[in-house]
Every structure is written in C-alpha cells, then in structure tokens.
N, CA, C and O atoms as a Tripos MOL2 file, in Angstrom:
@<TRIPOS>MOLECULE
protein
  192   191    48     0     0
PROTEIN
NO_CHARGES

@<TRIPOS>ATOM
      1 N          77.6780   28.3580   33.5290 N.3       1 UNK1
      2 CA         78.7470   28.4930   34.4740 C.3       1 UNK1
      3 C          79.9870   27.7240   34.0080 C.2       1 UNK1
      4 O          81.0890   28.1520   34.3500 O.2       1 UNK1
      5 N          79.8840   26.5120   33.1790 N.am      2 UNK2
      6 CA         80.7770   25.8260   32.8160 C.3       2 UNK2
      7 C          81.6010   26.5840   31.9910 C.2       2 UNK2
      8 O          82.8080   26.3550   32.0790 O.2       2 UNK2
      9 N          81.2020   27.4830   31.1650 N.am      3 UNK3
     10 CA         81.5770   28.4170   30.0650 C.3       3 UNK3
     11 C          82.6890   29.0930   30.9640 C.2       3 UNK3
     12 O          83.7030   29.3580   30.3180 O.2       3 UNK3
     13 N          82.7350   29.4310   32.2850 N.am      4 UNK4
     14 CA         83.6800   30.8120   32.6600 C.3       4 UNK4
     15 C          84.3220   29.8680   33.8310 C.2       4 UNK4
     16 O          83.9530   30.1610   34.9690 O.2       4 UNK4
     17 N          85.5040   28.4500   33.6670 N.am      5 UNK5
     18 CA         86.2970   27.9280   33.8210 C.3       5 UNK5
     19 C          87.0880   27.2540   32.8380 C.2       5 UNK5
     20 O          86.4150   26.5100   32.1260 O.2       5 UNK5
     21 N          88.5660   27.2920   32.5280 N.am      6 UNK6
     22 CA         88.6210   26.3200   31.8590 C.3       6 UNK6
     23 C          89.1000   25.4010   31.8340 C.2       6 UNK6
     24 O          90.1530   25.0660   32.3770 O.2       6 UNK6
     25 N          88.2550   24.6980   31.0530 N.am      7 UNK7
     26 CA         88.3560   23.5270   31.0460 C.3       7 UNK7
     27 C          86.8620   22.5040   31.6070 C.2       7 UNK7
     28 O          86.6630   21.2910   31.6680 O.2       7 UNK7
     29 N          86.0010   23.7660   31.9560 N.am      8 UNK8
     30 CA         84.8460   23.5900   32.6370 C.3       8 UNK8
     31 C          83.7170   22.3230   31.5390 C.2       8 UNK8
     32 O          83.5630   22.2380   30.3210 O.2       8 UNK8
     33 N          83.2020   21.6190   32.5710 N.am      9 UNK9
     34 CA         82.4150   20.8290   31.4600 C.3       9 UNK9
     35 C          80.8580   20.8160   32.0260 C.2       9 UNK9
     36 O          80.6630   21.1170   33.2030 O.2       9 UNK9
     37 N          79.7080   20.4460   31.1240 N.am     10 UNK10
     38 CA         78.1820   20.7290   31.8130 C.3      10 UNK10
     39 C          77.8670   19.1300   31.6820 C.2      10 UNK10
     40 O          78.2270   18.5920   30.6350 O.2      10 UNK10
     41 N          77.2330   18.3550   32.6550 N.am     11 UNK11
     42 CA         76.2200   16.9610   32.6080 C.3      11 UNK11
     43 C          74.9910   17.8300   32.7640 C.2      11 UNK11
     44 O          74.9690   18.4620   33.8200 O.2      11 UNK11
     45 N          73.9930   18.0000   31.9730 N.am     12 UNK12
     46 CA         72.3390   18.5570   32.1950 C.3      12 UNK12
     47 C          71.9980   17.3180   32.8410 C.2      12 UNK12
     48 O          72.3920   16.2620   32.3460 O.2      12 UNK12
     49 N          71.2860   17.3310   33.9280 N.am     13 UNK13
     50 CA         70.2050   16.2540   34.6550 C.3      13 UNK13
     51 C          68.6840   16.6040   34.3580 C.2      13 UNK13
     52 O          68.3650   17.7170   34.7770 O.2      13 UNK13
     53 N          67.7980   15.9720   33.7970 N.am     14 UNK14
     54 CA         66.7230   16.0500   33.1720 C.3      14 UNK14
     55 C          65.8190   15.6320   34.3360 C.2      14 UNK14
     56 O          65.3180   14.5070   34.3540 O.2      14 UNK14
     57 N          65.6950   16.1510   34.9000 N.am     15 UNK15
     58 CA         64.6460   15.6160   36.4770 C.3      15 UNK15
     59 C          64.8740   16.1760   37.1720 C.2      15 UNK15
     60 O          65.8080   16.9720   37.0720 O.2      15 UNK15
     61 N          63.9390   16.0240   38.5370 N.am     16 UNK16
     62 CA         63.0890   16.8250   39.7600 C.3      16 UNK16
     63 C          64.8960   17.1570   40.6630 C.2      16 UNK16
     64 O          65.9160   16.4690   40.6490 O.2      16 UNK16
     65 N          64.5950   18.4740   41.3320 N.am     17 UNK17
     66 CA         65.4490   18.5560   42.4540 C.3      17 UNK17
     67 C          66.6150   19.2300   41.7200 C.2      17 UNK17
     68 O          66.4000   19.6250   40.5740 O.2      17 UNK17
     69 N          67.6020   19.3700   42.1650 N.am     18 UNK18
     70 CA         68.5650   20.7400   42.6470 C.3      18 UNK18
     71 C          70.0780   19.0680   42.5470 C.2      18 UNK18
     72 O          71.0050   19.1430   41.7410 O.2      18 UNK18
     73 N          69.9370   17.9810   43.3990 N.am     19 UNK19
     74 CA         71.1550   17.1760   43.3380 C.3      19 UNK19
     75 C          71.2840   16.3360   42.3540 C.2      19 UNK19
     76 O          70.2090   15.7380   42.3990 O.2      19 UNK19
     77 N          71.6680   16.0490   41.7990 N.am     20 UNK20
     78 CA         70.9020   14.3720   41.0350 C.3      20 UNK20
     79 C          72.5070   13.3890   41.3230 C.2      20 UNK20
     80 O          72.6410   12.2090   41.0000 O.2      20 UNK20
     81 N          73.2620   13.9950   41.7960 N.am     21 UNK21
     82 CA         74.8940   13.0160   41.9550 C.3      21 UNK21
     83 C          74.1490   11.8390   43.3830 C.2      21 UNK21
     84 O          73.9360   12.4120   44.4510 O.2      21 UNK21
     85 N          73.9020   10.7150   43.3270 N.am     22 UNK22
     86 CA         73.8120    9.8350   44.4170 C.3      22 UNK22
     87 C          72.4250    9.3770   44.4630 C.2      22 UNK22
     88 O          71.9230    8.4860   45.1490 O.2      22 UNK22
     89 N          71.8330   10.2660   43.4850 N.am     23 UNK23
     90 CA         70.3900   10.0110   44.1540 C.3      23 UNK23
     91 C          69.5820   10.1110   42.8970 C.2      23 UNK23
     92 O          68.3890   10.3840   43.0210 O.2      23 UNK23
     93 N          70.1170    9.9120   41.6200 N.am     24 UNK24
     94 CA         69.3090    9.7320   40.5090 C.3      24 UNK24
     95 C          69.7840    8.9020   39.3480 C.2      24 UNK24
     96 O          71.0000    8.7340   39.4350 O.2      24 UNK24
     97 N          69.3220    8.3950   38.4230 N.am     25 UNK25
     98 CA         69.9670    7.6890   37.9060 C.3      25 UNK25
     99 C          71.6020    7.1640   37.4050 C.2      25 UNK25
    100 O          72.6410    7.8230   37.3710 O.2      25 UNK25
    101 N          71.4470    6.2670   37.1810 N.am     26 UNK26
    102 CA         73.5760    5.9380   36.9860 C.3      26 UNK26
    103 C          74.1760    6.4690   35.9660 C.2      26 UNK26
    104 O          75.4040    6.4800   35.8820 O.2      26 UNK26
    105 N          73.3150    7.0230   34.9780 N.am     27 UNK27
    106 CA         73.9070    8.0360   33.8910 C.3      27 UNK27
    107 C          74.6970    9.1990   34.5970 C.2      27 UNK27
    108 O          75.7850    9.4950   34.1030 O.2      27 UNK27
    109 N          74.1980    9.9800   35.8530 N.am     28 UNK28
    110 CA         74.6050   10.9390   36.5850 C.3      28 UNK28
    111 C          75.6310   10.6140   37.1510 C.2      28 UNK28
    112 O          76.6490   11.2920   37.0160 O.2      28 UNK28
    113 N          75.5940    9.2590   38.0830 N.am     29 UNK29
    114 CA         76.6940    8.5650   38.7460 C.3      29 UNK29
    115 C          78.1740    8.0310   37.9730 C.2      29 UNK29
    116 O          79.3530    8.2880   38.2180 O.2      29 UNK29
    117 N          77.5380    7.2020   36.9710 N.am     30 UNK30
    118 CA         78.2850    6.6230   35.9260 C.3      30 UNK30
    119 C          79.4940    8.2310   35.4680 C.2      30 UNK30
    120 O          80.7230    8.1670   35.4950 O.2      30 UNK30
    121 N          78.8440    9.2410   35.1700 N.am     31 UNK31
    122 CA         79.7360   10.2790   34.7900 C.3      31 UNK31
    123 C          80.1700   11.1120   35.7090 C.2      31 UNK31
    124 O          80.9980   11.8220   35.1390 O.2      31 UNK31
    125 N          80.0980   11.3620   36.5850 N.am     32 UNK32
    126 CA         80.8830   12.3720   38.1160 C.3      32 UNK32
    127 C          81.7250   11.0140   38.2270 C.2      32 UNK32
    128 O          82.7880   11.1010   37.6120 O.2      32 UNK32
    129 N          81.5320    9.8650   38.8160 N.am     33 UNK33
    130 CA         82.4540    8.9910   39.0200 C.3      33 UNK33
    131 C          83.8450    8.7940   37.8250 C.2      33 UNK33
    132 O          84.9820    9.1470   38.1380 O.2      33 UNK33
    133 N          83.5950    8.3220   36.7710 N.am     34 UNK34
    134 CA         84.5910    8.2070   35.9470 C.3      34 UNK34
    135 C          85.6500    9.7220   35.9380 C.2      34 UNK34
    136 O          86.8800    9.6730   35.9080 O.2      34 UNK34
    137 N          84.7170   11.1850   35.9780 N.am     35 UNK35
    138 CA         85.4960   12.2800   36.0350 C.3      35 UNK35
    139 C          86.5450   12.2980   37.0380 C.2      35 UNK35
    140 O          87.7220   12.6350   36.9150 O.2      35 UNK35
    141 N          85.7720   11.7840   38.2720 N.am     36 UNK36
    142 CA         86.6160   11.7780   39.6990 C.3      36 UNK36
    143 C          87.7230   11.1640   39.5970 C.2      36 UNK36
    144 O          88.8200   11.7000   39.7530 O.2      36 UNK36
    145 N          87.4540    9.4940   39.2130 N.am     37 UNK37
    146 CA         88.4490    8.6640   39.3510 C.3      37 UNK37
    147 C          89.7440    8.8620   38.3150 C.2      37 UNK37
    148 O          90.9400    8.8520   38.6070 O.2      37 UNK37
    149 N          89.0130    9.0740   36.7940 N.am     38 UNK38
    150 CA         90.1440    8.9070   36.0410 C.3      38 UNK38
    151 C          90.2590   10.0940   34.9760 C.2      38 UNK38
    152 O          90.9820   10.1770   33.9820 O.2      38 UNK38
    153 N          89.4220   10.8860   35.4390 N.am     39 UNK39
    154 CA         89.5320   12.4210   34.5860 C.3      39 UNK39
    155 C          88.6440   12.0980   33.4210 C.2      39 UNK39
    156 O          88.8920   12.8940   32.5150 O.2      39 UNK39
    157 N          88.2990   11.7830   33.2980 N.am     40 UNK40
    158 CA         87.2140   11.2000   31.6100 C.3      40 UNK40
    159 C          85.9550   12.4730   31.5610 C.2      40 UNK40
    160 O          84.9960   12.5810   32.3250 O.2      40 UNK40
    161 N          86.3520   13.4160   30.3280 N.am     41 UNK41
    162 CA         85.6040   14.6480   30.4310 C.3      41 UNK41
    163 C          84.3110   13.6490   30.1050 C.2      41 UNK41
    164 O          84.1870   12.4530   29.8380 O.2      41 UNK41
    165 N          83.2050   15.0520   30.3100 N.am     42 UNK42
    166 CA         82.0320   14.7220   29.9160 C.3      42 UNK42
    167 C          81.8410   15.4880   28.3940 C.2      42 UNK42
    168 O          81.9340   16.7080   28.2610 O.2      42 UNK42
    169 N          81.6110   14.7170   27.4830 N.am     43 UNK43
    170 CA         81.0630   15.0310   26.3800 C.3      43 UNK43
    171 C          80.6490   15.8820   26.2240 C.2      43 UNK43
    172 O          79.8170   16.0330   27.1180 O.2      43 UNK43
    173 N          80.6570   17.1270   25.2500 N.am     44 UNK44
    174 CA         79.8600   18.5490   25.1750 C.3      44 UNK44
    175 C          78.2060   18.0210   25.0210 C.2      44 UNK44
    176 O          77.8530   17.0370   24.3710 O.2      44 UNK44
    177 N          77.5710   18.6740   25.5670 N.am     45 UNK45
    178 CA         75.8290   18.5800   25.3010 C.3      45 UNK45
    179 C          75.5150   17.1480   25.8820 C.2      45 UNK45
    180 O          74.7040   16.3840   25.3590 O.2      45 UNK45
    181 N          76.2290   16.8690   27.0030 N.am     46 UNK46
    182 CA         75.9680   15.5000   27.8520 C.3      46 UNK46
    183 C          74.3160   15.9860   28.5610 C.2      46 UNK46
    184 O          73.9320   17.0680   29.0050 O.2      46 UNK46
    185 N          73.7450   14.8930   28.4430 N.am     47 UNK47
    186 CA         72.4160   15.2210   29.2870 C.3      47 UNK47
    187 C          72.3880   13.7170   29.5150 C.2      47 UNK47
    188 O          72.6880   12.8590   28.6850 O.2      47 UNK47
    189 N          71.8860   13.4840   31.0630 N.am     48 UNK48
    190 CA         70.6760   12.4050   31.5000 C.3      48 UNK48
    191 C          69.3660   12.4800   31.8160 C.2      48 UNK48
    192 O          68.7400   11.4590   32.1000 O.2      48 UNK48
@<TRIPOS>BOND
     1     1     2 1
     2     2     3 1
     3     3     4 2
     4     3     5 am
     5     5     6 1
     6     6     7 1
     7     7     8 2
     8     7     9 am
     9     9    10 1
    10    10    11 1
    11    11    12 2
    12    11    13 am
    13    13    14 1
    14    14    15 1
    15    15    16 2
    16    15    17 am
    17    17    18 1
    18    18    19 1
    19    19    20 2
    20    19    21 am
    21    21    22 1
    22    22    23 1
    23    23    24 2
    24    23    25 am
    25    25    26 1
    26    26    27 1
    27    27    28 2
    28    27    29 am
    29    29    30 1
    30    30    31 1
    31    31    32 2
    32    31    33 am
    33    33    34 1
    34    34    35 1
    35    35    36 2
    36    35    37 am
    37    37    38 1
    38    38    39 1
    39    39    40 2
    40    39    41 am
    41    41    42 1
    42    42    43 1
    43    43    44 2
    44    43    45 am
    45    45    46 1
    46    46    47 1
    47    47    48 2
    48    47    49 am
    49    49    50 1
    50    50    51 1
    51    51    52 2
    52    51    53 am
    53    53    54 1
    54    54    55 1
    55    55    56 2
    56    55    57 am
    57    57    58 1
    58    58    59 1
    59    59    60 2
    60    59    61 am
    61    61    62 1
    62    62    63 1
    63    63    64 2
    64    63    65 am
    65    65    66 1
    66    66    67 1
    67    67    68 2
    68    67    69 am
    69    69    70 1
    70    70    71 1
    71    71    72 2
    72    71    73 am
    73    73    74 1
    74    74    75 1
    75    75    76 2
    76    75    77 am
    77    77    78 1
    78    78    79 1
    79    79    80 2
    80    79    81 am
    81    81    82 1
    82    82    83 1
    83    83    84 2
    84    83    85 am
    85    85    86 1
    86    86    87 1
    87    87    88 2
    88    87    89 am
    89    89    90 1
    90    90    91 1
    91    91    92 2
    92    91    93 am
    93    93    94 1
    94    94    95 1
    95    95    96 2
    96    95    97 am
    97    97    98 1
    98    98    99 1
    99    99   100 2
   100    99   101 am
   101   101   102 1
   102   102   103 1
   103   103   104 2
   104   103   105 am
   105   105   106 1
   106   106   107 1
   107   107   108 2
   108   107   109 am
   109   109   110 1
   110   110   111 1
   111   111   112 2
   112   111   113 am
   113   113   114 1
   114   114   115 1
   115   115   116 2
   116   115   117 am
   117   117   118 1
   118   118   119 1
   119   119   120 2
   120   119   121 am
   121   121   122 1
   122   122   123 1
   123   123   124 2
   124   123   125 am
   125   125   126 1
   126   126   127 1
   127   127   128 2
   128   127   129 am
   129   129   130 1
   130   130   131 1
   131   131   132 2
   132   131   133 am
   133   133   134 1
   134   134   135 1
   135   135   136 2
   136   135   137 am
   137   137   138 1
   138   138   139 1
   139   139   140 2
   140   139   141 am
   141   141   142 1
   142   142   143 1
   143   143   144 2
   144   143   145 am
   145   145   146 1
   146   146   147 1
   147   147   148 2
   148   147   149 am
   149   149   150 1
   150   150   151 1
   151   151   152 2
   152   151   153 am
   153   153   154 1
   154   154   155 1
   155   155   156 2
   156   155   157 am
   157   157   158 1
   158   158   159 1
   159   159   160 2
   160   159   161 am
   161   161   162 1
   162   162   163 1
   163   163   164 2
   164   163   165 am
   165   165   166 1
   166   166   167 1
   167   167   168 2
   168   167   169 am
   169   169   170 1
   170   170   171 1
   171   171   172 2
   172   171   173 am
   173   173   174 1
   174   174   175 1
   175   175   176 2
   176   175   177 am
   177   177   178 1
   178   178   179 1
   179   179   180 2
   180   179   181 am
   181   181   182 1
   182   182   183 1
   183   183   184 2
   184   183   185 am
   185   185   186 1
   186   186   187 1
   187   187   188 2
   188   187   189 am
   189   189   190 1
   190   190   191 1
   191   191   192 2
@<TRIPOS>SUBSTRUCTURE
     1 UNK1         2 RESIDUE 1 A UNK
     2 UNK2         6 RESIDUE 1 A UNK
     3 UNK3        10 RESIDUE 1 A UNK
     4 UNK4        14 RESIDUE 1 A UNK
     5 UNK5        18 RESIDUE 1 A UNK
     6 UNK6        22 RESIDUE 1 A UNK
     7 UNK7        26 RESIDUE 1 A UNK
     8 UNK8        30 RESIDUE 1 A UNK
     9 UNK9        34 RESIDUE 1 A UNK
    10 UNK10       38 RESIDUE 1 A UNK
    11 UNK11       42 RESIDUE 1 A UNK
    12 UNK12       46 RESIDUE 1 A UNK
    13 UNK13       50 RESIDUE 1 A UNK
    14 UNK14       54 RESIDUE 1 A UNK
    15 UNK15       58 RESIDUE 1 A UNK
    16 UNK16       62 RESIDUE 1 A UNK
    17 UNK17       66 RESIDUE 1 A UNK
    18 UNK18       70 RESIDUE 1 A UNK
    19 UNK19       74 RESIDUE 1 A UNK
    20 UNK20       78 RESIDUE 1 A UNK
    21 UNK21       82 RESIDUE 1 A UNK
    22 UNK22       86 RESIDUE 1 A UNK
    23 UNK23       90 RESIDUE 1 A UNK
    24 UNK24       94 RESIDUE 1 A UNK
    25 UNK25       98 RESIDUE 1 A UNK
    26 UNK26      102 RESIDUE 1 A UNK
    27 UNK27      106 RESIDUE 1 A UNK
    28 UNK28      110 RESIDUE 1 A UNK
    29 UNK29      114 RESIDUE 1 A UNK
    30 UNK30      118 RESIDUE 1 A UNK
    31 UNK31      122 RESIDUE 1 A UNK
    32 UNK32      126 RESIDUE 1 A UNK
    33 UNK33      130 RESIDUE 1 A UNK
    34 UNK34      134 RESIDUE 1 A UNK
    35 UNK35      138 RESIDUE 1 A UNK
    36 UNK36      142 RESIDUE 1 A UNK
    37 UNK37      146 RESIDUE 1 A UNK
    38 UNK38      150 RESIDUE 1 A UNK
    39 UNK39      154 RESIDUE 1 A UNK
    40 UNK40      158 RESIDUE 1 A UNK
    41 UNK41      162 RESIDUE 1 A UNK
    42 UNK42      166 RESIDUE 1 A UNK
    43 UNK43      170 RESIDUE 1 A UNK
    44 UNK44      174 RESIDUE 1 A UNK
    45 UNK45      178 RESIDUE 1 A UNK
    46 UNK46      182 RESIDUE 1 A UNK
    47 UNK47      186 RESIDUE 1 A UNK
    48 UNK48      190 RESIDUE 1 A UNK
C-alpha cells in the first residue's frame, strides 16, 4: 500500500495483532513518533 502514495513509507511490525503503534515495542513507537513530530522518514525495509 505504501507503494501507491507518494512519498508513502512501510514500518513491518513482526508480532501478534493488527495495531502495534502504543502497544508494542518502542521500535514501533520510537518511529510513528519521530515521523509525527519531526517528519523523519522511515528507512526503506524498516522492520521491528
């Protein structure tokens, strides 16, 4: 899905469930946060 925006970027979450923003490790947090606050893409082939 990231592919058909641009500018679109993918974080893969490697674990259980459908959310992982709030509720799984700070690798997940650590990167939606920095995007939010100060635009800091996520790395191509980012996974936690």
């Amino acid at each position: 899905m990231a592919d058909q925006f641009p500018g679109g970027m993918l974080l893969t979450y490697e674990g259980l469930g459908h959310t992982a923003y709030g509720r799984s490790s700070a690798c997940v947090t650590d990167a939606v946060d920095a995007y939010l606050t100060d635009l800091k893409p996520v790395r191509p082939d980012a996974t936690c």
